[in-house]
Backbone as CSV, one residue per row, in Angstrom:
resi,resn,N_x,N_y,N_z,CA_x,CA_y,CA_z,C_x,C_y,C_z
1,UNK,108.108,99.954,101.263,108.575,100.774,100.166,110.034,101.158,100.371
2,UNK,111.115,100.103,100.511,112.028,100.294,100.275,112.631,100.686,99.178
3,UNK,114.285,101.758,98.867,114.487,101.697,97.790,115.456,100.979,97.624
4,UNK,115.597,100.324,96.544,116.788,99.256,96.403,118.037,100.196,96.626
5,UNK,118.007,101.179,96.022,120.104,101.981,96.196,120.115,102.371,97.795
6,UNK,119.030,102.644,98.069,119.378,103.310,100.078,118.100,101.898,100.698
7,UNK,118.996,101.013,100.997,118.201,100.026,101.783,117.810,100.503,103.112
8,UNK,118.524,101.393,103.524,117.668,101.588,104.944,116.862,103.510,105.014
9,UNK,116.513,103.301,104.003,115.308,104.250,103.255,114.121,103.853,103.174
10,UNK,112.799,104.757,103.677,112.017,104.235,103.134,111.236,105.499,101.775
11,UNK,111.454,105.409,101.067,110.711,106.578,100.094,108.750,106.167,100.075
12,UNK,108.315,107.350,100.344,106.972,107.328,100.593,106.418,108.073,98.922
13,UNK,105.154,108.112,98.460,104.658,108.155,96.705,104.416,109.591,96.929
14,UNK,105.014,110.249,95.460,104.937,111.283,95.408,103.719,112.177,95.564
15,UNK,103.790,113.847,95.839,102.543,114.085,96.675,102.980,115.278,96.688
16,UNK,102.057,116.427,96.182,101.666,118.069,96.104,101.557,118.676,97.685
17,UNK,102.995,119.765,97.930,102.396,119.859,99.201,102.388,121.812,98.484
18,UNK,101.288,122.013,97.600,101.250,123.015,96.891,100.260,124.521,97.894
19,UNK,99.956,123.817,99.069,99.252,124.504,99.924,100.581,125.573,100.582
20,UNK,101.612,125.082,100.203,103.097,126.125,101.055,103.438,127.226,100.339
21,UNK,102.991,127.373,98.807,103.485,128.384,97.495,103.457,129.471,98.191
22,UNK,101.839,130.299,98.709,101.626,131.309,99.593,102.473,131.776,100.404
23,UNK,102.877,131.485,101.025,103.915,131.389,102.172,105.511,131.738,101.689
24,UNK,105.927,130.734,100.513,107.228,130.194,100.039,106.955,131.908,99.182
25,UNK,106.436,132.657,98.216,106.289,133.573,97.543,106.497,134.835,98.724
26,UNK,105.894,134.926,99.866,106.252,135.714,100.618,107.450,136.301,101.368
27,UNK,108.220,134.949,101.664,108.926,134.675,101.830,110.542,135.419,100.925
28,UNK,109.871,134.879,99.828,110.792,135.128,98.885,111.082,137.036,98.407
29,UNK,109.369,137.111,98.388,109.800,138.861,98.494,109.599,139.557,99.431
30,UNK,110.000,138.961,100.708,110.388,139.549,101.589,112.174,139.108,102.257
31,UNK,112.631,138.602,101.392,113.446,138.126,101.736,113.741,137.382,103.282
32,UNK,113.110,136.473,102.988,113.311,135.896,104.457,113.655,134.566,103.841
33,UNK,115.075,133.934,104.713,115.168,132.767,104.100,114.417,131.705,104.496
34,UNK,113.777,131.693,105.606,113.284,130.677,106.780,111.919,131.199,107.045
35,UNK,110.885,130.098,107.344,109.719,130.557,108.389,109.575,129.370,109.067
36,UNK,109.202,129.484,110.437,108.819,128.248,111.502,107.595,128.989,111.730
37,UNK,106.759,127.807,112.317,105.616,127.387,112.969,105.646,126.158,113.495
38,UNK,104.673,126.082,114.368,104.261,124.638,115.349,103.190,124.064,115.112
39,UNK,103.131,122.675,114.845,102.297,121.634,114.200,101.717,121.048,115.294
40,UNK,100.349,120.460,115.982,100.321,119.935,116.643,99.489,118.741,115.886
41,UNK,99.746,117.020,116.138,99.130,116.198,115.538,98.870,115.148,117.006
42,UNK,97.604,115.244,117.167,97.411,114.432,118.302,98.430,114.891,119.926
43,UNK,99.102,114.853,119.966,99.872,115.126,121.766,101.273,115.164,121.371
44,UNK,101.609,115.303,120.344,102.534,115.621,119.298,103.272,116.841,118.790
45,UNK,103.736,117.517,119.455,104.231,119.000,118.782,105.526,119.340,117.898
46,UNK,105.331,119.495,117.062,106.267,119.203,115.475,106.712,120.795,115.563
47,UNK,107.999,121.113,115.001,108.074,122.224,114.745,108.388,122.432,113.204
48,UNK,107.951,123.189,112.590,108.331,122.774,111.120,108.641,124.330,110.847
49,UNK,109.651,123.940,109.772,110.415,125.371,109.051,110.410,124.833,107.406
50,UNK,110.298,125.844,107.032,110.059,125.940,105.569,111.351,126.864,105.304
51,UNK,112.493,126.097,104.191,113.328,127.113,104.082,113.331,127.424,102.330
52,UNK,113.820,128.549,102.319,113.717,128.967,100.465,114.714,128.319,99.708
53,UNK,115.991,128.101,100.461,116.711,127.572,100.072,117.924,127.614,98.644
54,UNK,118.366,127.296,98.208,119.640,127.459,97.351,118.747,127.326,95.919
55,UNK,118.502,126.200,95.815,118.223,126.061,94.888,116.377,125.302,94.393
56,UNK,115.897,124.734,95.920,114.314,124.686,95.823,114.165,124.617,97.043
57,UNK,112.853,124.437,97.403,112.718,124.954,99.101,112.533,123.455,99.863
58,UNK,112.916,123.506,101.175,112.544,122.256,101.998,111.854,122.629,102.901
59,UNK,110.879,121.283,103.304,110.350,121.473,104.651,110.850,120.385,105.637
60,UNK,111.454,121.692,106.840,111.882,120.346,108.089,110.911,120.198,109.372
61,UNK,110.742,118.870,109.356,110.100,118.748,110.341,110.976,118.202,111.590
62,UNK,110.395,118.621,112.940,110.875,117.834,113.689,110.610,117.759,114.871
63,UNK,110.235,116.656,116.154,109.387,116.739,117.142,110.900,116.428,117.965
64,UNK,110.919,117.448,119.139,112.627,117.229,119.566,112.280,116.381,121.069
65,UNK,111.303,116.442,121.143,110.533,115.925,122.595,110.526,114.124,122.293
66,UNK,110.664,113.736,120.972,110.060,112.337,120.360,111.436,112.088,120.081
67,UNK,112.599,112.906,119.252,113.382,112.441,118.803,113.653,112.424,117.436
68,UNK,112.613,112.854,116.809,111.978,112.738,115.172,112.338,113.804,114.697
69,UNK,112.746,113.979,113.736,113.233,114.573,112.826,113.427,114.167,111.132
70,UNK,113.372,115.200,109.966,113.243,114.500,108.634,113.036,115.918,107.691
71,UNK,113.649,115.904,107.026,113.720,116.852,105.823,113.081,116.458,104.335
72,UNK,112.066,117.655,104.041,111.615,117.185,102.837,112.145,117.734,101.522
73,UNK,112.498,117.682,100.728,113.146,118.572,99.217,111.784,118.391,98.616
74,UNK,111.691,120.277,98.013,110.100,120.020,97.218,110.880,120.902,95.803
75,UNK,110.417,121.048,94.970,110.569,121.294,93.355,109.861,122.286,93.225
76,UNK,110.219,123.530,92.370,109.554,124.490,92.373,107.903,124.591,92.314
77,UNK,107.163,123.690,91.757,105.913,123.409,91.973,105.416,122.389,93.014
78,UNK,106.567,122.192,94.060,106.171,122.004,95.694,105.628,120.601,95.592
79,UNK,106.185,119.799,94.537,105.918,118.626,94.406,107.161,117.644,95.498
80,UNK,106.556,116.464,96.188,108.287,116.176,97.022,107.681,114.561,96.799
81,UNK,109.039,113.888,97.126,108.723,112.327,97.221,109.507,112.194,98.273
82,UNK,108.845,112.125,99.648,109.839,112.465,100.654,110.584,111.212,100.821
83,UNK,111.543,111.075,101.770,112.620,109.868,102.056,112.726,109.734,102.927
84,UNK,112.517,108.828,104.277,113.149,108.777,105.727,113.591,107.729,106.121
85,UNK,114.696,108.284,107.085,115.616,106.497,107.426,114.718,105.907,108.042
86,UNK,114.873,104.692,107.622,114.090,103.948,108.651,113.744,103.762,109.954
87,UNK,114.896,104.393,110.686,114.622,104.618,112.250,113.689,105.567,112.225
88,UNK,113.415,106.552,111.915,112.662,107.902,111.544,111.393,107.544,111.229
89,UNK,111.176,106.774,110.582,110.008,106.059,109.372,109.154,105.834,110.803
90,UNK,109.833,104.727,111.040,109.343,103.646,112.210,108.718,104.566,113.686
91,UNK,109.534,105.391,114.127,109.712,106.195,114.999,108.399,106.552,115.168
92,UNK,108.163,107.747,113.743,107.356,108.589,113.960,105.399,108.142,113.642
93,UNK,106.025,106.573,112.492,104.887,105.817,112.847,103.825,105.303,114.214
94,UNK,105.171,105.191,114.839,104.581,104.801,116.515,104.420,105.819,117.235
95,UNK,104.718,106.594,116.901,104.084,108.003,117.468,102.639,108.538,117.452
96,UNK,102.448,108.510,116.168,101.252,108.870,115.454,100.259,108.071,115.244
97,UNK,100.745,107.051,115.058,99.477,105.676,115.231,100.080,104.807,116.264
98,UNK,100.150,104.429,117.241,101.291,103.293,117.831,100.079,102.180,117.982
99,UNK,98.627,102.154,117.601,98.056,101.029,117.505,98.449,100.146,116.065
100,UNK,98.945,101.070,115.368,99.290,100.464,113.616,100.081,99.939,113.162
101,UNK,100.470,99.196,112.231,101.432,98.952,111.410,102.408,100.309,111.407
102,UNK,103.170,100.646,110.846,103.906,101.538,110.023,103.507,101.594,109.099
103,UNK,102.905,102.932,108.648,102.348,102.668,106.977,102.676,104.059,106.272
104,UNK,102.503,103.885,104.876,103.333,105.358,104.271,102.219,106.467,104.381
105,UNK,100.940,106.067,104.445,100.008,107.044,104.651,100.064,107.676,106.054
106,UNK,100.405,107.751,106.991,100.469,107.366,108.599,101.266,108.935,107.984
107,UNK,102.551,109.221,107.407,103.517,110.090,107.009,102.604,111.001,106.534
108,UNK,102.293,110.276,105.236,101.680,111.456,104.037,100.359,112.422,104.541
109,UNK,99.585,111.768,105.495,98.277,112.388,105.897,99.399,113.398,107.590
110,UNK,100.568,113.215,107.957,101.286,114.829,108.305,101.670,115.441,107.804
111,UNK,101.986,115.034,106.671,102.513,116.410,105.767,101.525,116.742,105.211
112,UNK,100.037,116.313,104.861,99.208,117.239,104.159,98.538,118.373,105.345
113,UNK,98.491,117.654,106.769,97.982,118.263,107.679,99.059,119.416,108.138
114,UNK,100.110,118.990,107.671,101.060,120.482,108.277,100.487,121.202,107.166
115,UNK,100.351,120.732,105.767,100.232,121.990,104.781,98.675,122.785,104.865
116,UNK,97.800,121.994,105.189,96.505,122.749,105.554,96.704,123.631,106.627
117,UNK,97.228,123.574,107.745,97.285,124.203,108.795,98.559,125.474,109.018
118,UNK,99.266,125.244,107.682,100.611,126.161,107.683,100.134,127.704,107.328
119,UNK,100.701,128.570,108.280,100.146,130.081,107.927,100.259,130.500,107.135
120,UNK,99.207,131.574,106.392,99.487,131.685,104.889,100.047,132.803,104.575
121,UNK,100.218,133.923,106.724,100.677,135.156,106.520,102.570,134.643,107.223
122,UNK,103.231,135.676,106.087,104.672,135.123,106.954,104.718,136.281,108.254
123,UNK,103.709,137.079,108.368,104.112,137.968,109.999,103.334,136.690,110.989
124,UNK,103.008,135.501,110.637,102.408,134.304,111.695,103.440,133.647,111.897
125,UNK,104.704,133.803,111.046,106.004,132.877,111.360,106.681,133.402,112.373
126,UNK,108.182,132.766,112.409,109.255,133.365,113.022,110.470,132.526,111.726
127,UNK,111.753,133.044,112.202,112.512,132.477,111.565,112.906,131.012,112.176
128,UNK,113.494,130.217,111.818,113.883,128.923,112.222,114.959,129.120,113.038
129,UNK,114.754,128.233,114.178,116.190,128.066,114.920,117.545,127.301,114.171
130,UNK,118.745,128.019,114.232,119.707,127.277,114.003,119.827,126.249,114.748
């Protein structure tokens, strides 16, 4: 799933990560621009921050132990079609499955698992590291 204008992109099919609203609403009236938490997927520890952001909110993920890293842009109804370079793509494929192909589901089934598992109270966060 390359895109033809960013060849060394891979864009993965769009996908509700609407399980974050809770959180992103709290956030918001509490004024906090940022919340982190820690993801664990298999032997894997992700740190992910949810920020409110300028103008819609992102979620960053990133395993600093792996090297992986990747930012998602979601739309006020937390809809995203995420994008990752291909080194990234590949990376975190072999991470997570390293018996597999690279596949876009391999991605999409961590970001639904960060969103099931993301706290729904923001006193369970912290703010994100700069």
């Amino acid at each position: 799933m390359f895109t033809a204008d960013r060849p060394r992109t891979v864009t993965l099919p769009p996908m509700v990560l609407g399980g974050l609203r809770h959180l992103h609403r709290q956030m918001v009236r509490n004024n906090a621009q940022t919340a982190s938490f820690t993801h664990r997927a298999g032997d894997v520890v992700f740190d992910v921050c949810l920020v409110v952001g300028e103008h819609e909110p992102e979620l960053i993920v990133r395993a600093p132990a792996r090297g992986i890293g990747f930012t998602v842009a979601l739309s006020t109804h937390f809809r995203a079609v995420p994008m990752l370079d291909t080194d990234t793509y590949r990376r975190l494929c072999e991470t997570l499955a390293p018996q597999h192909e690279p596949d876009p589901e391999i991605v999409a089934d961590l970001l639904r698992s960060i969103v099931e598992q993301a706290p729904a109270v923001l006193a369970r966060t912290h703010p994100c590291a700069a």
